[in-house]
TORBARO-246038 format. One record per residue (C-alpha): x, y, z; residue in one letter. Coordinates in nm, 3 decimals. Layout:
        xx        yy        zz   type
         X         Y         Z      a
...
***
This chain:
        xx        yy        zz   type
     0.000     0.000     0.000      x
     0.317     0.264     0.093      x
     0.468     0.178    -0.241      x
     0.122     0.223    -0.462      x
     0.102     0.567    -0.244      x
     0.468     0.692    -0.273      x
     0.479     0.586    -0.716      x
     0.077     0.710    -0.763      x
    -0.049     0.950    -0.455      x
     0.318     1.113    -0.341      x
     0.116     1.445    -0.198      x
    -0.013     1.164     0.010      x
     0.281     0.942     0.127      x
     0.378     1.192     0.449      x
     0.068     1.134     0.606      x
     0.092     0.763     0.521      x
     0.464     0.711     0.668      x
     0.289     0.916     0.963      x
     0.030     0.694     0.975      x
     0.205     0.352     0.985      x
     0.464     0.515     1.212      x
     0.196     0.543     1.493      x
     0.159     0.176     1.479      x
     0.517     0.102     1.510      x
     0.411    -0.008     1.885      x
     0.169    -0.286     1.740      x
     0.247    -0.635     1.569      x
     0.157    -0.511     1.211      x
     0.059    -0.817     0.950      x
     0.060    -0.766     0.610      x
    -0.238    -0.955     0.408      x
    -0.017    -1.092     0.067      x
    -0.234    -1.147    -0.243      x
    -0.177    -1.473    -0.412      x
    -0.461    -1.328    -0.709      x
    -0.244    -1.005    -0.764      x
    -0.194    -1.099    -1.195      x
    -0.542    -1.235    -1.193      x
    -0.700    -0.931    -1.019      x
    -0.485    -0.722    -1.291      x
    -0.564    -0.865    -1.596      x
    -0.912    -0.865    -1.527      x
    -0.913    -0.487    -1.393      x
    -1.074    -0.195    -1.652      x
    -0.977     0.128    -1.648      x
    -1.341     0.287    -1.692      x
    -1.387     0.605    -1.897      x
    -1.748     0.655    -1.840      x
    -2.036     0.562    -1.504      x
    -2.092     0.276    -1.754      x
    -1.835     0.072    -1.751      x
    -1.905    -0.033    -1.403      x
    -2.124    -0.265    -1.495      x
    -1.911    -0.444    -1.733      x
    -1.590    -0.441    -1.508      x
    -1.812    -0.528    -1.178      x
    -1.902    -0.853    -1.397      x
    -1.582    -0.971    -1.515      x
    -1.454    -0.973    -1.154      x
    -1.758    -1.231    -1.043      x
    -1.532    -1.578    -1.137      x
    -1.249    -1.431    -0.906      x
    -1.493    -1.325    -0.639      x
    -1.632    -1.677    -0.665      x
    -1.213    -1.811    -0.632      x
    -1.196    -1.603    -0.318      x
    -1.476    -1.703    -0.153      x
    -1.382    -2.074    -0.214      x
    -1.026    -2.000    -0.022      x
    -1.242    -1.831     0.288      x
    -1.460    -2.162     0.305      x
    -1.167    -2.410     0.260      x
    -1.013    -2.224     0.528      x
    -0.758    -1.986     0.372      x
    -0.896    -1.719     0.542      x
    -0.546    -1.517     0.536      x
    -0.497    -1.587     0.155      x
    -0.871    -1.454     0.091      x
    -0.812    -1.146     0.292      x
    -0.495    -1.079     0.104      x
    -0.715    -1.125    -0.242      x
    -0.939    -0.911    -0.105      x
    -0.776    -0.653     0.014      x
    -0.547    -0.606    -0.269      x
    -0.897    -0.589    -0.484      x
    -0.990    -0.343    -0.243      x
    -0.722    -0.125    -0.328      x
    -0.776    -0.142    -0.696      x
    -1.130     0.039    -0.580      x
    -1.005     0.268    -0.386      x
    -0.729     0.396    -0.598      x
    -1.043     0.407    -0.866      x
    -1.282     0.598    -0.602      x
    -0.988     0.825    -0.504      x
    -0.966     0.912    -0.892      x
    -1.321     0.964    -0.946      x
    -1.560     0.900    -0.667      x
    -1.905     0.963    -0.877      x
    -1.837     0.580    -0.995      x
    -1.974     0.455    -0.666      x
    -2.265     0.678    -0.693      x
    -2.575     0.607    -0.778      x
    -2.731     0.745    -1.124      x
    -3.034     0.861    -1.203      x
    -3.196     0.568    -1.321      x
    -3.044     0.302    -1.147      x
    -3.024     0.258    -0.733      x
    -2.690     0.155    -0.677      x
    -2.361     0.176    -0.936      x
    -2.219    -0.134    -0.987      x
    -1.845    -0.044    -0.832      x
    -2.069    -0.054    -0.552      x
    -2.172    -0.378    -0.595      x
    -1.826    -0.498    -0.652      x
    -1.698    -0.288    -0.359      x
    -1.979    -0.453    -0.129      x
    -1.875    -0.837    -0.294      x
    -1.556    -0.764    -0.149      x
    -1.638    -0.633     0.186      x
    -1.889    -0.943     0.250      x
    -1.581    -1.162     0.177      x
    -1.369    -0.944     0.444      x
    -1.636    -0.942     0.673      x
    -1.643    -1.306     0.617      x
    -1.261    -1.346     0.728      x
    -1.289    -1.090     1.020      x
    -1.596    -1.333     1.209      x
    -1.502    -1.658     1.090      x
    -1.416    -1.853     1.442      x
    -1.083    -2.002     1.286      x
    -0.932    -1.650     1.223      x
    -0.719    -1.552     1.481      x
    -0.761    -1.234     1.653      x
    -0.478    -1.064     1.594      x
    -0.520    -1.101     1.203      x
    -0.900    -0.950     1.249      x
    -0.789    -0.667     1.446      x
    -0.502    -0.597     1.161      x
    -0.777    -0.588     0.936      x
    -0.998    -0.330     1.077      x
    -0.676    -0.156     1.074      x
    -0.626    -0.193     0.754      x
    -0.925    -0.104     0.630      x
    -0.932     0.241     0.837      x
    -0.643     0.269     0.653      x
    -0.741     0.263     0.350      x
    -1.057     0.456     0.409      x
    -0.823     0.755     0.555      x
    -0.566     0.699     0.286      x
    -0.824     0.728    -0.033      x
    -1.035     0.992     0.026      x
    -1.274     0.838     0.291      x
    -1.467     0.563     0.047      x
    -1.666     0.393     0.307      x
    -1.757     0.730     0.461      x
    -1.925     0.870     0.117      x
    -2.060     0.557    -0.042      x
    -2.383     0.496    -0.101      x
    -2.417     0.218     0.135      x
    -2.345     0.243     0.526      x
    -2.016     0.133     0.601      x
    -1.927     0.270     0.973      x
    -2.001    -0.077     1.125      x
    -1.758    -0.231     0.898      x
    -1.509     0.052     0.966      x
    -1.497    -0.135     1.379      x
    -1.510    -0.446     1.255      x
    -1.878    -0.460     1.404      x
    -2.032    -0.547     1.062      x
    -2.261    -0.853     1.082      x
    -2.192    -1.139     0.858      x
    -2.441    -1.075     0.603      x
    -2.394    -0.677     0.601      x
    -2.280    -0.678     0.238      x
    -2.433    -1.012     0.112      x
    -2.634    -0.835    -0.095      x
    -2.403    -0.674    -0.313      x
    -2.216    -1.012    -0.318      x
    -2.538    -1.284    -0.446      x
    -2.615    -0.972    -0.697      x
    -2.349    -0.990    -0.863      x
    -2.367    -1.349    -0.851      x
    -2.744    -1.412    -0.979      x
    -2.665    -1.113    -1.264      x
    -2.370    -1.369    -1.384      x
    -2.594    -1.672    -1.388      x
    -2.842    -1.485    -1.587      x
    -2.600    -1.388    -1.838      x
    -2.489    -1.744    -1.914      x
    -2.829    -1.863    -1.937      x
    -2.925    -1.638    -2.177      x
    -2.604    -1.666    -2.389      x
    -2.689    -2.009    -2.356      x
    -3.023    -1.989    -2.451      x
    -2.920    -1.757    -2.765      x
    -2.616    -2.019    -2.886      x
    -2.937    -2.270    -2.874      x
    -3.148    -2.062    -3.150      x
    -2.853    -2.001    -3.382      x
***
């Protein structure tokens, strides 16, 4: 996160260094993402509200990856999947937060879906009874990091997020966001399906 801040967000990187500095008292864990050239390849750069949509969708088969690592048990290899797709949005929110918001038509964007896919999956890791304290209290620290680091996402989101800023969140907070984007994938494929049949 220090390096992405110091090569993309240097105005930033003081108050970064300042910020990890004040934890220099506390066992810091980093969260390593196994995913990282997956999560890449798959990423678009959006140039209009639009494109949410489509890049929201293309991440569903790694969302589905991840959460099969939290219920095998790899709940520190899922964070660090998570997380690093975490940062991906908030580098993108930081750029241009009207992505996350809603349009006039539609209720919710679909980086908001996405972004809620990905906290579910966190929120997942943090209550799960075989992660170990320490690693869910480095979370909610690391995801009041990122929060104060990008420009406050999860304080100007459409969705609520200050119960997932204290770890507090329940474990189906962000389900929602999660099965949508699930159920939107399975419709696509059966109607690709179902169009393949008629030619």
């Amino acid at each position: 996160m220090l390096q992405d801040i110091k090569n993309n967000y240097s105005n930033k990187y003081p108050a970064a260094m300042r910020t990890v500095k004040s934890w220099k008292n506390h066992s810091f864990i980093g969260f390593t993402p196994t995913m990282r050239e997956e999560i890449d390849k798959v990423w678009i750069e959006p140039s209009t509200w639009n494109d949410g949509k489509k890049a929201a969708m293309a991440f569903v088969p790694l969302l589905e990856v991840v959460m099969k690592q939290y219920e095998e048990g790899k709940n520190e290899e899922a964070a660090g999947n998570a997380f690093y797709l975490l940062e991906r949005l908030a580098r993108l929110h930081c750029k241009d937060a009207d992505y996350f918001e809603p349009d006039r038509e539609s209720h919710c964007s679909y980086y908001e879906f996405l972004l809620e896919a990905v906290c579910h999956i966190l929120t997942l890791v943090m209550k799960d009874k075989r992660t170990e304290q320490r690693y869910s209290n480095a979370m909610v620290w690391h995801i009041n990091t990122i929060n104060m680091l990008y420009e406050q996402m999860f304080q100007s989101s459409f969705t609520s997020f200050e119960d997932f800023l204290y770890g507090d969140a329940k474990r189906d907070t962000f389900v929602f966001g999660f099965e949508y984007l699930l159920e939107m994938d399975k419709n696509k494929k059966t109607m690709d399906t179902m169009v393949a049949g008629d030619m």
